[in-house]
C-alpha positions, 0 to 999 in steps of 0.5 A, spaced: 505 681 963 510 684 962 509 685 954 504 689 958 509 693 963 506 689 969 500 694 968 494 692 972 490 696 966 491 690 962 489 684 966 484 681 961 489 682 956 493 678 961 487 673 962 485 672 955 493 670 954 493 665 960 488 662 958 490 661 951 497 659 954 495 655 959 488 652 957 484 655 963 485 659 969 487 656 975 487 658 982 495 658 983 495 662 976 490 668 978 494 669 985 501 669 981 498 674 975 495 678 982 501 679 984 505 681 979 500 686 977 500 689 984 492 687 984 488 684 990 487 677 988 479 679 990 478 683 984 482 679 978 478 673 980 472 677 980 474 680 973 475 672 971 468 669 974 464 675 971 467 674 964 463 667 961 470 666 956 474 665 962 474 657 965 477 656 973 476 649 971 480 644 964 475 643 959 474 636 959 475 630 953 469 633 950 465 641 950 459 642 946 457 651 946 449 650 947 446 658 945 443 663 949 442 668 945 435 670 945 433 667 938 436 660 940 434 661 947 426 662 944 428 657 939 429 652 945 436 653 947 434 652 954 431 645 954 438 644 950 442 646 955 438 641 959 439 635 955 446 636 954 447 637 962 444 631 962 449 627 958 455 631 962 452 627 967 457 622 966 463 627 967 466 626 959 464 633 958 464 640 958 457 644 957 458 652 956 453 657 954 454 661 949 451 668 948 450 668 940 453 663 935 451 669 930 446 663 927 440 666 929 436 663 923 438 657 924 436 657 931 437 653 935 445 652 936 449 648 940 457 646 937 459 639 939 465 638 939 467 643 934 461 641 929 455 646 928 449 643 930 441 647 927 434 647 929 436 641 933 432 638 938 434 635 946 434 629 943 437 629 937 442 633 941 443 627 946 443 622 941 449 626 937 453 627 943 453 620 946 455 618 939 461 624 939 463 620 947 464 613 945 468 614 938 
């Protein structure tokens, strides 16, 4: 912040190196960057909650990127997401949408645990992601 001259003009530089510094945006965080950035904290957690980059809550011990960019989507990419919420289920992962993985020809896409996965089916999907739990 103060690389910024506590300037409220700089909040999403400010978020973005939070969240890097931190691993994700805690309530407490946002209320102390609001403070510092003289900003009502109405409108810092509006700008956290309306940019998908942002994480209110920790990742958890496993992540997996489900494409929603508009190839991978017509490609599948919503019965993806389904799949991989259903394996989240056990609380071990973090499920994200992500807008495009600059894959498109390959669609769709979902990133498990850092790994690319292609023209991957929901079972394939769930199948890989429980393999990625238990080792």
């Amino acid at each position: 912040m103060a690389r910024h001259h506590y300037s409220g003009s700089a909040l999403i530089e400010v978020l973005h190196a939070a969240q890097e510094l931190y691993g994700f945006l805690s309530r407490d965080l946002l209320k102390t960057i609001a403070q510092k950035l003289s900003l009502p904290p109405s409108r810092v957690l509006g700008v956290t909650t309306f940019y998908h980059l942002f994480r209110i809550e920790p990742r958890r011990a496993h992540c997996a990127v489900v494409c929603l960019g508009t190839a991978c989507y017509a490609a599948g990419g919503g019965e993806l997401m389904n799949a991989a919420n259903r394996v989240a289920a056990d609380g071990r992962w973090t499920i994200e949408a992500g807008r495009c993985v600059g894959s498109c020809g390959l669609a769709p896409v979902t990133i498990c645990d850092g790994r690319a996965l292609s023209r991957v089916t929901p079972e394939e999907l769930g199948k890989q992601m429980r393999v990625s739990a238990n080792s």
